[in-house]
Backbone as ProteinMPNN parsed JSONL, in Angstrom:
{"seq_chain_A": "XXXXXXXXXXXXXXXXXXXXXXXXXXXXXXXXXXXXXXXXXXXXXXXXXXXXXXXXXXXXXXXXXXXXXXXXXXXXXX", "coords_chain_A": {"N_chain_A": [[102.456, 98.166, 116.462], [101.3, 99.843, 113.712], [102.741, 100.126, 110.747], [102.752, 103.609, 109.253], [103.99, 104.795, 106.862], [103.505, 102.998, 105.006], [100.781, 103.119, 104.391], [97.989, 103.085, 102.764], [94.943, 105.427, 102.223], [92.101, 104.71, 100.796], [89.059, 104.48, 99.294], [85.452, 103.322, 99.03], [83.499, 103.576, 96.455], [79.913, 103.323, 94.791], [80.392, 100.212, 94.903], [82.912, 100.429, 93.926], [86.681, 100.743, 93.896], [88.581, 102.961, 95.327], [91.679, 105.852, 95.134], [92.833, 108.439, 96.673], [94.735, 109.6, 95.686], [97.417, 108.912, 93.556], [100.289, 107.17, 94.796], [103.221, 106.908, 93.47], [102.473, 108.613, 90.917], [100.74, 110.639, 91.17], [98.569, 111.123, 90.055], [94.585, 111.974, 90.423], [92.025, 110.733, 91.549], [92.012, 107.717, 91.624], [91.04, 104.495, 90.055], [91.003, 102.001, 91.171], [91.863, 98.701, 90.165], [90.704, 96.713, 91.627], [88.246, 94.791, 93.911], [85.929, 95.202, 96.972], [85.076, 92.628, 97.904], [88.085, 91.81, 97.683], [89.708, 93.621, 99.85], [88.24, 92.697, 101.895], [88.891, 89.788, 101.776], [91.878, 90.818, 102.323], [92.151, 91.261, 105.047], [91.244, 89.396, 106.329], [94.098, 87.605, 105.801], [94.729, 87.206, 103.514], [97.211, 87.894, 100.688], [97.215, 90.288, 98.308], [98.438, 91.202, 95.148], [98.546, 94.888, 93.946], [98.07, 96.448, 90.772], [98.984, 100.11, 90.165], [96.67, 101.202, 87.773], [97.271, 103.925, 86.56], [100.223, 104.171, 86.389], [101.584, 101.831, 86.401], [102.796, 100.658, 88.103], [103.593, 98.891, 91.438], [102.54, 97.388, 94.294], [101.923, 95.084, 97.183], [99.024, 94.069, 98.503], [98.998, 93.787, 102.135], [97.275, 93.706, 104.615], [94.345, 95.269, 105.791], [91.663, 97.895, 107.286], [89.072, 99.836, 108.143], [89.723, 101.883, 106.589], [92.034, 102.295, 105.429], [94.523, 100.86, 103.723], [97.357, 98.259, 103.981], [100.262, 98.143, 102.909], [103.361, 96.672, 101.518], [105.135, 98.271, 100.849], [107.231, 101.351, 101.181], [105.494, 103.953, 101.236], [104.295, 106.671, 101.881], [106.398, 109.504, 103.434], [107.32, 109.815, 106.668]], "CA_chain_A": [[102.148, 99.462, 115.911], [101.069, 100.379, 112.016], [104.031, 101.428, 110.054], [101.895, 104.114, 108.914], [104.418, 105.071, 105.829], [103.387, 101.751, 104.69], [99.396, 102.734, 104.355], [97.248, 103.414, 101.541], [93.71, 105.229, 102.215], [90.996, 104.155, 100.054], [87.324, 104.721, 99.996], [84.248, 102.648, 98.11], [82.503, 104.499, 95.616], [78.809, 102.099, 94.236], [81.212, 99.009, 94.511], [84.299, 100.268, 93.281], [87.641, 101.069, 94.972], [89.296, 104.474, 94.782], [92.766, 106.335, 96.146], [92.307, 109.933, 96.415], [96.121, 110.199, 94.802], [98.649, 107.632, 93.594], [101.449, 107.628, 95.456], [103.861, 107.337, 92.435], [102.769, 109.359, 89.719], [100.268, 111.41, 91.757], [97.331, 110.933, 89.554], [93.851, 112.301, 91.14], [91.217, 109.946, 91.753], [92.812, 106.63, 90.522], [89.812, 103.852, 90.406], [91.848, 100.235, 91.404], [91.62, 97.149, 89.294], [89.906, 95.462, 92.944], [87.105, 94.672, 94.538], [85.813, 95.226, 98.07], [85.917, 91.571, 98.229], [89.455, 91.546, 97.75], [89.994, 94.239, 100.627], [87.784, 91.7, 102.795], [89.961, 88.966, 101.698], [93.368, 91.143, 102.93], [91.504, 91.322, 106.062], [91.578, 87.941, 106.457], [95.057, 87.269, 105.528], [95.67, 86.693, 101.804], [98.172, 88.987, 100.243], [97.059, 90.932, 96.783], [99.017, 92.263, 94.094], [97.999, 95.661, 93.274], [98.861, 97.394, 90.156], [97.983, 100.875, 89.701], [96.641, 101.728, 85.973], [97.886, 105.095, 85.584], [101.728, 104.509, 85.827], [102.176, 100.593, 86.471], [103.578, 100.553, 89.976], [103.019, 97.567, 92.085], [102.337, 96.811, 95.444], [101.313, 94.055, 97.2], [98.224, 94.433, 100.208], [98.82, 92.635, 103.458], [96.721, 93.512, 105.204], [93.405, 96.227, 105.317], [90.534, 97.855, 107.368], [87.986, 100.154, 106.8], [90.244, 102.957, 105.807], [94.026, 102.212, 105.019], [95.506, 99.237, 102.784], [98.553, 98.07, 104.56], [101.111, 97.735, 101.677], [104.418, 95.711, 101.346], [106.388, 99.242, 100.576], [107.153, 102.492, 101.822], [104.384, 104.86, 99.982], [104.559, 108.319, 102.557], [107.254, 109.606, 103.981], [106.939, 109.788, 108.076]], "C_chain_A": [[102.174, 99.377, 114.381], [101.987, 101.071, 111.872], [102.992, 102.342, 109.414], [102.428, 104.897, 107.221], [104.251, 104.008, 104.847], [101.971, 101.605, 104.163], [99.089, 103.806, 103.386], [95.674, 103.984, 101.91], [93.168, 105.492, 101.041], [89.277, 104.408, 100.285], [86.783, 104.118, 98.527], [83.167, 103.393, 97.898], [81.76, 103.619, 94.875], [80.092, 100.801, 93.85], [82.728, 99.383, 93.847], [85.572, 100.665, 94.506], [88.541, 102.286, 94.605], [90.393, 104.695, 96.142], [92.148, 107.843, 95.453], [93.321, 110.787, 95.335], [97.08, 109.31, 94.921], [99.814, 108.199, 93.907], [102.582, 107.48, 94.782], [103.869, 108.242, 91.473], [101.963, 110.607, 90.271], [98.98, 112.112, 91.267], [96.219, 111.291, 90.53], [92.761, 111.189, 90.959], [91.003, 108.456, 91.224], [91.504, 105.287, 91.095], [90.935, 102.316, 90.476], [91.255, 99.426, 91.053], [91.55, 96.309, 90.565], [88.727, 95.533, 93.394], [87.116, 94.555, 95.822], [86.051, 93.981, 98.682], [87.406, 91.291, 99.071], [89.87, 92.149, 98.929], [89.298, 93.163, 102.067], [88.711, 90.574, 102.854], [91.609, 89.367, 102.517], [93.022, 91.51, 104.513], [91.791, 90.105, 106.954], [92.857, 86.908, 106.334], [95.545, 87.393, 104.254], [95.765, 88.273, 101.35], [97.261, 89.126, 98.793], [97.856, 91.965, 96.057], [98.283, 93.466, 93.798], [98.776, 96.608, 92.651], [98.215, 98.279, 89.372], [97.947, 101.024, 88.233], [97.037, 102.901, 85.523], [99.135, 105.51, 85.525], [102.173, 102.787, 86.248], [102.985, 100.335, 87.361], [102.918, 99.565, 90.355], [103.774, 97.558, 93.421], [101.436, 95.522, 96.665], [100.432, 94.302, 98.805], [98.374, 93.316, 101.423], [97.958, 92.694, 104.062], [95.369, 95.17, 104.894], [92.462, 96.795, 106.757], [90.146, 98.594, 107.087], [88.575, 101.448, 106.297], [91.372, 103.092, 105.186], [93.66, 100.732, 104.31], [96.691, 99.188, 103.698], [99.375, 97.597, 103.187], [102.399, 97.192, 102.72], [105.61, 96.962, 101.137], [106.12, 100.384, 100.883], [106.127, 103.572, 100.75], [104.381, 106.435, 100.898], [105.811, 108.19, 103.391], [106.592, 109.949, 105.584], [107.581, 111.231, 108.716]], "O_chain_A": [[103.13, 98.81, 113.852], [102.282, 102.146, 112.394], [102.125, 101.636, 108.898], [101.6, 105.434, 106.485], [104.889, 104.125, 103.801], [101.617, 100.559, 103.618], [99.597, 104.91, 103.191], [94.894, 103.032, 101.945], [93.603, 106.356, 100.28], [88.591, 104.471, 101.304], [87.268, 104.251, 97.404], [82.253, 103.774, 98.629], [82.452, 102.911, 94.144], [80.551, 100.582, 92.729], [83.486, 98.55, 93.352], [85.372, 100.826, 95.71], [89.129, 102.375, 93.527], [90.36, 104.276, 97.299], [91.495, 108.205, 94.474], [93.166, 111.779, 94.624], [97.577, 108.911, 95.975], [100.308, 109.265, 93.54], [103.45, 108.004, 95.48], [104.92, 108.738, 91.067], [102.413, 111.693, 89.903], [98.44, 113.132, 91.695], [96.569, 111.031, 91.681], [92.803, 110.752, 89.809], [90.041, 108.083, 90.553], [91.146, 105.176, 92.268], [91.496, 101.882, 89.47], [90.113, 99.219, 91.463], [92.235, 95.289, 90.643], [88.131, 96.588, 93.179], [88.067, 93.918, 96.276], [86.826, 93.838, 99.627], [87.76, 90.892, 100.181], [90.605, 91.345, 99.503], [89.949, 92.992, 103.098], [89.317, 90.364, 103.904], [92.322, 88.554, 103.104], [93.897, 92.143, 105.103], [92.421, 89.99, 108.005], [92.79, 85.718, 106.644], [96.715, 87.669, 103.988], [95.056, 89.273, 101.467], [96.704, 88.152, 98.287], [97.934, 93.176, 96.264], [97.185, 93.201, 93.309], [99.649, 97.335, 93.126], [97.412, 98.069, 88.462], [98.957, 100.99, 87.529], [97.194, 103.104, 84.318], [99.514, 106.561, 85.008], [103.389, 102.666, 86.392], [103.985, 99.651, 87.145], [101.842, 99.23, 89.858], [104.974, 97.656, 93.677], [100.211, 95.395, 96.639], [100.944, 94.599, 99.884], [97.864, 92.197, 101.464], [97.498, 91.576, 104.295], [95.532, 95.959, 103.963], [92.543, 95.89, 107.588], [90.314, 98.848, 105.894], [87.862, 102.111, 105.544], [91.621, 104.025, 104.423], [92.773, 99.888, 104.438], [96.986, 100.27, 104.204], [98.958, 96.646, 102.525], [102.517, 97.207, 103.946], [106.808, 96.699, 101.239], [104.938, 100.723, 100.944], [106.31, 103.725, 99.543], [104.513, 107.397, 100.142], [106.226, 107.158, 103.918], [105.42, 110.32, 105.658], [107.424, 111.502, 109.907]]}, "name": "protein", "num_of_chains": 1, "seq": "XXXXXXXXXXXXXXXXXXXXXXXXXXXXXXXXXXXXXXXXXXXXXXXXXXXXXXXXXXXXXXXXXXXXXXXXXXXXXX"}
């Protein structure tokens, strides 16, 4: 089962990668320093650092598909 306090959704706007609201500072439409690639890549296994730009929080993606990030840390409460 998906820890689901653990997931990030995301959506691809012309190639880019967007959260609708960072789950630290609570910023609105925060554009992520990644590429779809990279979300293909956490698909596949390999872990990615991601750190958001509008308060410097970091989490790392394990895993992905086509709507959630699976993060490394608790991000909603359940």
């Amino acid at each position: 089962m998906i820890p689901f306090e653990r997931t990030l959704p995301y959506d691809i706007i012309m190639g880019d990668v967007y959260v609708l609201e960072c789950p630290f500072c609570h910023s609105n439409n925060v554009l992520l320093p990644i590429k779809p690639q990279d979300i293909k890549n956490a698909r596949e296994g390999k872990k990615k650092l991601l750190v958001f730009p509008c308060c410097g929080n970091k989490v790392t993606i394990l895993d992905s598909d086509a709507d959630y990030l699976l993060t490394d840390t608790i991000l909603r409460k359940s």
